[in-house]
C-alpha positions in Angstrom: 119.5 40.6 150.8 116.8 42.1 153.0 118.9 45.4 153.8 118.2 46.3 150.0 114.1 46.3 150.4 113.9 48.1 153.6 114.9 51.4 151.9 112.7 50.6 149.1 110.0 50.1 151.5 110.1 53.1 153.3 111.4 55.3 150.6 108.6 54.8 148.0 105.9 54.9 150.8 104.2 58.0 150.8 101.7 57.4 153.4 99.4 59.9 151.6 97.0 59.9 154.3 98.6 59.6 157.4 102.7 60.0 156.7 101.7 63.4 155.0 99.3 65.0 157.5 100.9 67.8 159.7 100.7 69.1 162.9 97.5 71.4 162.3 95.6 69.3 159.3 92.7 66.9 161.0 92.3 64.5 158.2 92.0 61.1 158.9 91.1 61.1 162.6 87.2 61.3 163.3 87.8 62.6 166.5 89.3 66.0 165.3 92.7 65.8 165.5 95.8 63.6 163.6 95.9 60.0 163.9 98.2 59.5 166.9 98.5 55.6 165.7 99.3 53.7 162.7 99.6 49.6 162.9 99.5 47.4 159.6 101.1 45.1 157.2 102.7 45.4 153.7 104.3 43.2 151.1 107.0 44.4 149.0 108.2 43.4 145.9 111.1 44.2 144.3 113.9 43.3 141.8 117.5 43.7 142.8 120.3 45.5 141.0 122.8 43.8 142.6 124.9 40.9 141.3 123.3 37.4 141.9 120.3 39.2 143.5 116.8 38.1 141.9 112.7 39.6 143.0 112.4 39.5 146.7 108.5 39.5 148.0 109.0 40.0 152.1 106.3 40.9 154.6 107.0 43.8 156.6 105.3 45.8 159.5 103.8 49.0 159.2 104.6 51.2 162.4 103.7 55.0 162.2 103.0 57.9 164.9 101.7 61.4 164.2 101.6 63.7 167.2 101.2 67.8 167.5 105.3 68.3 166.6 106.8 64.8 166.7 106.4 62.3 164.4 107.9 58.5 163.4 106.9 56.8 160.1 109.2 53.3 160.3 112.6 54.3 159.6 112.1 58.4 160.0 111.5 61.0 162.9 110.7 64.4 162.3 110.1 67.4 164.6 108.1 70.2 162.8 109.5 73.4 162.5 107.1 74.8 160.0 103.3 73.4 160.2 100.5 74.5 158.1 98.3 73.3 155.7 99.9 74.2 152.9 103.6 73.9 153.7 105.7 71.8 156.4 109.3 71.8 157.4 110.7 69.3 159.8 114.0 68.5 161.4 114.2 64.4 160.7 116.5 61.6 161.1 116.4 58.4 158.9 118.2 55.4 158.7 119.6 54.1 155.6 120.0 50.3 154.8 121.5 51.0 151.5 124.2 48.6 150.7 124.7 44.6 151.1 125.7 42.1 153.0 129.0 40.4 150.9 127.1 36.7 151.9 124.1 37.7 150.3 125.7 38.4 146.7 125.7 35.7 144.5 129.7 34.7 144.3 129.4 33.6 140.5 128.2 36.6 139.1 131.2 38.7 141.2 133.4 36.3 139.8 132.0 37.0 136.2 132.2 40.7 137.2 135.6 40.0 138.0 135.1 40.4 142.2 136.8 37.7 144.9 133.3 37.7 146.9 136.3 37.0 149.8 138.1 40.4 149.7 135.1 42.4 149.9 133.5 44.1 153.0 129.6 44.2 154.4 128.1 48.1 153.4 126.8 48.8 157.2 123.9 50.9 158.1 124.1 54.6 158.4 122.1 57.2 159.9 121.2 60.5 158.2 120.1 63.6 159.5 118.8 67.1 157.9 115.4 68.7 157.0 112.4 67.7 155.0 109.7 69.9 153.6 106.7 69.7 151.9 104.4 71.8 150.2 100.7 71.5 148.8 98.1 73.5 146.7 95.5 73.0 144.1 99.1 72.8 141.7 100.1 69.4 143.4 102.9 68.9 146.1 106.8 69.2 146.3 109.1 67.4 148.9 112.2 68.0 149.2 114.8 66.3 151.6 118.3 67.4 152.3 120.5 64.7 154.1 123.8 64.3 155.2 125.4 61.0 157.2 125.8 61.5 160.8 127.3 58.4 161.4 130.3 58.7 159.3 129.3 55.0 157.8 129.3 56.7 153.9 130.3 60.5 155.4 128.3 61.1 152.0 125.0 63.7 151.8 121.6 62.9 149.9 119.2 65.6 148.0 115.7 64.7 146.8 112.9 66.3 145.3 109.3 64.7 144.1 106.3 66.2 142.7 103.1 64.9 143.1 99.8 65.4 141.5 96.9 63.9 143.6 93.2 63.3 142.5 90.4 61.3 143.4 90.2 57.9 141.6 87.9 54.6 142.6 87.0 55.9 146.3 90.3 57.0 146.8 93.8 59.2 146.3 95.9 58.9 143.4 99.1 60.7 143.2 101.0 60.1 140.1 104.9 61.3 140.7 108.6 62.0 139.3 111.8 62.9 140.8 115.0 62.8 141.3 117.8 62.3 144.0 121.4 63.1 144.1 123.8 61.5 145.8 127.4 62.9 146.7 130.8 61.3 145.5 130.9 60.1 149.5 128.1 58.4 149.3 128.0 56.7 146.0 130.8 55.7 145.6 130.6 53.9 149.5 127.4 51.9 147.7 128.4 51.3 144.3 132.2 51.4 144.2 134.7 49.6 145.7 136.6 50.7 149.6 140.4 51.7 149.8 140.9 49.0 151.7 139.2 46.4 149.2 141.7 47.6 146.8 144.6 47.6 148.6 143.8 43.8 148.5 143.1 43.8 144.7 139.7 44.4 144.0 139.3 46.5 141.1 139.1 50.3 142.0 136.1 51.8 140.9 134.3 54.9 142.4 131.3 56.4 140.8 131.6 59.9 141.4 128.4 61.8 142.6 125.1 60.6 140.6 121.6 61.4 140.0 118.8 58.7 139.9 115.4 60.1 138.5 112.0 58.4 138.9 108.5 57.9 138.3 105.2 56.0 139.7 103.0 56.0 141.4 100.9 56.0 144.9 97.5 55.2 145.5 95.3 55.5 149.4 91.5 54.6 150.2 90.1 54.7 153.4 88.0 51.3 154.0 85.5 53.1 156.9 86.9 55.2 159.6 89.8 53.5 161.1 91.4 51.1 157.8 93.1 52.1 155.1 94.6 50.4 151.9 97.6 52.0 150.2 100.3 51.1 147.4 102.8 52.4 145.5 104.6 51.7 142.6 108.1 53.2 141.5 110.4 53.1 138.8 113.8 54.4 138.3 116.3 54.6 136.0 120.3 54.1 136.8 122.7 55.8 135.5 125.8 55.0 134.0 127.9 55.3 136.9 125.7 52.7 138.7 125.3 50.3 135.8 129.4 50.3 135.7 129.6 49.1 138.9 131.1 45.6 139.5 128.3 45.0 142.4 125.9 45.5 139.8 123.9 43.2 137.9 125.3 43.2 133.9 122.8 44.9 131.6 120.8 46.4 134.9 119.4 50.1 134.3 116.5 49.9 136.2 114.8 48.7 139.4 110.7 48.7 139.9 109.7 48.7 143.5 105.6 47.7 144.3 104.0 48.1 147.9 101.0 47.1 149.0 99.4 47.2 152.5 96.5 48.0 154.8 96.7 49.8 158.3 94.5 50.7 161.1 94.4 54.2 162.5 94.5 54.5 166.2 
């Protein structure tokens, strides 16, 4: 079930040293200016929530660019309509791989849940759309994102906030964090419940409602010389009862862990 990890990939990312940096703040680059170029490599592992679904550990490519307004970091691009040092707002579009492919869940567990794995329908990719902002003292760092489906896929909205608290540990960054994201009735119950139409065949109805998800963890950036960088994250976060109710869900799930770790080059 690969479409699972790629949002946990580039969700828990942070990127602190090139994802973060905006259009007027030189770190990272030598020369003076951003790093225009990111290239590496990451493995993620992580355990699914979903029925039949067990720890995946997939290889993936890291793909950033950082220009004066523009940016792309793997599944985002942002314009910047704010830039300083201290604060950035962006206009961004992301895409969302939330969901499942029906052929990738595990048919016995549905069945215990009490799903036919043969009335049920794929959940597609979407695409989101809305602002992101970020901002950064001596107090830590807040970002917000405020997202809604452009695509109609889920026709459902997204808000996020995460605080941050970096400081230097072994030759590096350390940002412990905690947050939370809300997502609307729309696009909940498009993930975790089950579609009109699945019903009308007679799968169970079930429809979460709107639900939070808070988290915690952690990410962690060194430089290794000018151009290489080693980063990781780890996150944890807790599902609520709407989630764990769902018959796509794993019995006795309330929690996922997510762990990253990759190194990049800077061009």
């Amino acid at each position: 079930m690969k479409k699972l990890f790629w949002p946990v990939l580039l969700s828990v990312m942070s990127f602190n040293a090139t994802a973060q940096i905006g259009p007027e703040e030189p770190e990272g680059n030598p020369d003076g200016g951003p790093p225009r170029w990111g290239v590496g490599i990451a493995t993620v592992l992580s355990d699914s929530p979903y029925a039949g679904e067990n720890t995946r550990v997939i290889p993936v490519p890291l793909i950033t660019y950082q220009g004066d307004r523009f940016y792309f970091r793997g599944i985002t691009a942002g314009w910047y309509i704010v830039g300083s040092e201290s604060f950035q707002l962006a206009a961004i579009t992301k895409l969302r791989f939330d969901g499942f492919e029906v052929d990738d869940l595990g048919k016995k567990e549905l069945a215990q849940n009490g799903i036919d794995y043969t009335l049920l329908e794929d959940r597609d990719i979407a695409l989101d759309a809305g602002l992101a902002a970020t901002w950064s003292g001596s107090a830590g760092e807040i970002d917000i994102e405020l997202l809604a489906d452009v695509t109609d896929t889920s026709g459902g909205q997204e808000a996020s906030i995460q605080y941050g608290y970096p400081v230097q540990f072994a030759g590096g960054m350390l940002t412990p964090h905690a947050g939370i994201t809300w997502l609307s009735e729309d696009n909940a119950n498009y993930y975790y419940g089950t579609l009109d139409e699945e019903v009308a065949r007679g799968v169970i109805n079930y429809k979460p409602g709107a639900v939070t998800i808070p988290h915690v963890g952690f990410s962690y950036f060194r430089p290794l010389g000018d151009k290489w960088s080693l980063m990781s994250t780890v996150r944890y976060s807790l599902l609520p009862d709407e989630i764990q109710d769902s018959p796509f869900i794993e019995p006795d799930t309330d929690r996922t862990v997510s762990v990253l770790i990759g190194i990049a080059r800077a061009f």
